[in-house]
C-alpha positions in Angstrom: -135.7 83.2 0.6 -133.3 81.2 2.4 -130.1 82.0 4.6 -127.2 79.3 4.7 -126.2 80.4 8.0 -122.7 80.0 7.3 -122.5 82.6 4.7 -123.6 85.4 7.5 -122.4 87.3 10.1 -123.5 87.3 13.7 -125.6 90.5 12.9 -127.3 88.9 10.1 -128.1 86.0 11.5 -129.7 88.3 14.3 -131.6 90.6 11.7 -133.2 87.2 9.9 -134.2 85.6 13.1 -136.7 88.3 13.7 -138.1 87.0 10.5 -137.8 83.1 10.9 -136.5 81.0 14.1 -137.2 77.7 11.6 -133.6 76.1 10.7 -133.3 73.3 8.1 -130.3 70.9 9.1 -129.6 67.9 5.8 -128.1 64.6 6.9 -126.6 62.6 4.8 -123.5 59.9 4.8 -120.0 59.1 2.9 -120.0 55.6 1.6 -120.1 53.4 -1.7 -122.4 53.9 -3.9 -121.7 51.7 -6.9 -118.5 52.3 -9.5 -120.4 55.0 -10.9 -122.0 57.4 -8.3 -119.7 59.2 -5.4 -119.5 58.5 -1.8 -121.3 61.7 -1.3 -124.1 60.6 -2.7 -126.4 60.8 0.0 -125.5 64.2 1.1 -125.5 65.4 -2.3 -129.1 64.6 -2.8 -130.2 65.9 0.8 -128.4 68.7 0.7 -130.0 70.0 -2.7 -133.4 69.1 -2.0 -132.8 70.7 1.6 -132.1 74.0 -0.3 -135.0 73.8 -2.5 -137.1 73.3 0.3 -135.5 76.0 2.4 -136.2 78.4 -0.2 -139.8 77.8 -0.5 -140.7 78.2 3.4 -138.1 81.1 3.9 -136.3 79.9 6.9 -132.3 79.3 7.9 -130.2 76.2 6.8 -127.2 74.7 8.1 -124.4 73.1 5.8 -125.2 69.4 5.4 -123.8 66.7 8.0 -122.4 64.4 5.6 -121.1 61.6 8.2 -123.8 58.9 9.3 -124.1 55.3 10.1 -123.0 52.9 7.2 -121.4 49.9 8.8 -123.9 47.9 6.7 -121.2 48.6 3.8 -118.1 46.9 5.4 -115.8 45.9 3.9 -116.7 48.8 1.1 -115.8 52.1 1.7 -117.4 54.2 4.0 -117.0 56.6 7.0 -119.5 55.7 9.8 -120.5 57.2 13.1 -121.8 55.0 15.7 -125.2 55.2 16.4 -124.6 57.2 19.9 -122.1 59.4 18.2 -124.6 60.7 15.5 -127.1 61.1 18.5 -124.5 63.0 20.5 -124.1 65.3 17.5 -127.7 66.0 16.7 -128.4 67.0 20.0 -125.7 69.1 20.7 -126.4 71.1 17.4 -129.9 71.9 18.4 -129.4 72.6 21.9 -127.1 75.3 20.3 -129.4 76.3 18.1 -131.9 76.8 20.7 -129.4 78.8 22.7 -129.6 81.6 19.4 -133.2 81.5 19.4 -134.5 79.0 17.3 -137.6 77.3 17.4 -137.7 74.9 14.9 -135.2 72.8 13.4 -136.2 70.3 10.7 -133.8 67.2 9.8 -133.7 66.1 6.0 -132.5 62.8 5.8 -131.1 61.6 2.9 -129.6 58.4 4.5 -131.7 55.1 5.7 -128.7 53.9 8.1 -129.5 57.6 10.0 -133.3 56.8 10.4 -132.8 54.9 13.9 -131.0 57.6 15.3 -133.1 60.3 14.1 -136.2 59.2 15.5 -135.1 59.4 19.5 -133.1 63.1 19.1 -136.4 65.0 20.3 -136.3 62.3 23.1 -133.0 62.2 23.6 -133.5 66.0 24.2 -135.9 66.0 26.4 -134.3 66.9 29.7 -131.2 69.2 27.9 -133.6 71.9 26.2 -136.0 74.3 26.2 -139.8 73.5 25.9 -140.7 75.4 23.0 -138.1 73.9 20.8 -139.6 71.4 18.0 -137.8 69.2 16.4 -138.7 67.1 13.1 -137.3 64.6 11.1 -138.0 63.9 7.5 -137.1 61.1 5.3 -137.1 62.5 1.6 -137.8 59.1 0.0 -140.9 58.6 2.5 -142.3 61.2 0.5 -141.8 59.7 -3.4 -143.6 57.1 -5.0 -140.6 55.6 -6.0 -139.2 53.1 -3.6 -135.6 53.8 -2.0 -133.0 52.0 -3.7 -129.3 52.4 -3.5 -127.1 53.9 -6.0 -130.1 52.0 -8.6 -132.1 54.4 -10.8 -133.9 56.7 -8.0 -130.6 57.9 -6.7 -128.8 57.6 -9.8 -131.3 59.7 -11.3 -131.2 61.8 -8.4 -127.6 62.7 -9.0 -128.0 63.2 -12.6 -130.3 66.2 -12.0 -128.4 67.2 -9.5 -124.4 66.9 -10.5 -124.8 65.2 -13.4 -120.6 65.8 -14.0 -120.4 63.2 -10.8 -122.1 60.5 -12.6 -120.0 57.7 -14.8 -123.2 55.8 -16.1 -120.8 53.6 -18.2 -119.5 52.1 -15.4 -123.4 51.6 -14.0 -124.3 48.1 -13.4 -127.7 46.4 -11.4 -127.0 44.2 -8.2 -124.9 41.0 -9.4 -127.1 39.3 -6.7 -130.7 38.3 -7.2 -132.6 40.8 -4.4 -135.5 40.4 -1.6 -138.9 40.9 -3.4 -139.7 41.9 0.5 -140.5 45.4 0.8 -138.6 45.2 4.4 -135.7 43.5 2.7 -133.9 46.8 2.7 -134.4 48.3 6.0 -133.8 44.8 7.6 -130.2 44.7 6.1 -129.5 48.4 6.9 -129.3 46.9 10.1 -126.6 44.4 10.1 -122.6 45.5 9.4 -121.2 43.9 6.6 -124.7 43.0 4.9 -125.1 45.3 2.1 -122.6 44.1 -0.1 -123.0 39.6 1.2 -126.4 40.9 0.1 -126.0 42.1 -3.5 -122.6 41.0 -4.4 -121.3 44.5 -5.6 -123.2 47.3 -3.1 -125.8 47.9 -5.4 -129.5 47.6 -4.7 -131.4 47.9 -7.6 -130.6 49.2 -11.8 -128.7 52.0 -12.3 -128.7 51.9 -16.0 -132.7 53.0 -16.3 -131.8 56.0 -14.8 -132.0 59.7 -16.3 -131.5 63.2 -15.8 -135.4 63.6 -16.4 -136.4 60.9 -14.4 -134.2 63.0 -11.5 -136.2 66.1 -12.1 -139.5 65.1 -11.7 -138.5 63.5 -8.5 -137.1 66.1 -7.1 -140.3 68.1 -7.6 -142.3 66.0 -6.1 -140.1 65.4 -3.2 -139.7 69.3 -2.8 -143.3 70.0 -3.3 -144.4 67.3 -0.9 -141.8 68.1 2.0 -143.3 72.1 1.9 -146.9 70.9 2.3 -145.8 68.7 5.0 -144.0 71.5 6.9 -146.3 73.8 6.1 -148.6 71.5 8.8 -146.2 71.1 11.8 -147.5 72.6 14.8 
């Protein structure tokens, strides 16, 4: 069972910790995402699979941080943290955290602008926290066997099993740019403000029209099933 901390009082949160000091934290961003999926998109998908997962390992989970890094979208819509900013609030949330007693807190990432950031918080913590604090972070599409696309038919099938009343597939179309066959195409111009859309002409990377509500499901399953046997390792 899982407790979404902010649906507790001080007392309950007090009575659970005696059972779990483990908190799931999802990350995710507000940006474009194509004519047909919603800005949330990200933290829609992070959020739910965060919850799934949460409920399997029986430990706390905060409400998902839905503001990241997306300059790479510029001039399209988004709402983007800079990179010290995100850091900043990371930190500050688990040095909090470890002030209530927890132990653990485990970052689901369901934006690849937030992965740069995410891998220097336990650094970045270093001299501000206790020592028997761990903290992880998890890339849900590093555990798939899909590759990550954005707003193509992995995360447009991702919504559909997810808030499939969100989703306006007949306004879904495929990058109006040919794409990078390079399988570092995507993270290289994640890293450049302004690039995503110069890149593939409408903010789209990849083709949202194979997408389904089935496809969806059987992702999220793996994704779920995978994350638990990975945190069901940690130290």
């Amino acid at each position: 069972m899982s407790v979404q901390i902010y649906n507790i009082s001080h007392y309950g949160f007090r009575k659970y910790l005696r059972r779990t000091r483990r908190v799931i934290v999802p990350i995710g961003s507000l940006e474009q995402h194509g004519a047909h999926l919603p800005v949330s998109t990200d933290s829609i998908i992070s959020e739910r699979i965060a919850m799934l997962v949460a409920e399997r390992v029986k430990c706390f989970i905060l409400p998902v941080i839905s503001y990241g890094v997306s300059f790479e979208h510029l001039p399209m819509f988004n709402i983007s943290l800079r990179n010290s900013t995100l850091s900043d609030l990371l930190c500050e949330v688990c040095i909090s955290l470890s002030g209530q007693g927890v132990r653990e807190v485990i970052f689901i990432n369901g934006h690849h602008g937030n992965t740069g950031v995410l891998q220097y918080i336990s650094q970045n913590l270093d001299a501000k926290i206790l020592d028997d604090i761990s903290i992880y972070a998890i890339n849900y599409w590093n555990v798939m066997h899909r590759e990550l696309d954005h707003a193509g038919e992995v995360e447009t099938s991702l919504v559909l099993a997810i808030s499939p009343q969100l989703v306006q597939m007949d306004k879904a179309q495929p990058n109006s740019k040919r794409l990078s066959k390079s399988k570092i195409a995507y993270s290289t111009i994640t890293s450049r403000p302004g690039s995503f859309p110069k890149e593939t002409g409408n903010g789209i990377w990849g083709d949202p029209r194979m997408a389904s509500k089935q496809k969806g499901e059987r992702l999220i399953k793996e994704i779920v099933r995978n994350l638990i046997q990975i945190i069901s390792e940690l130290p």
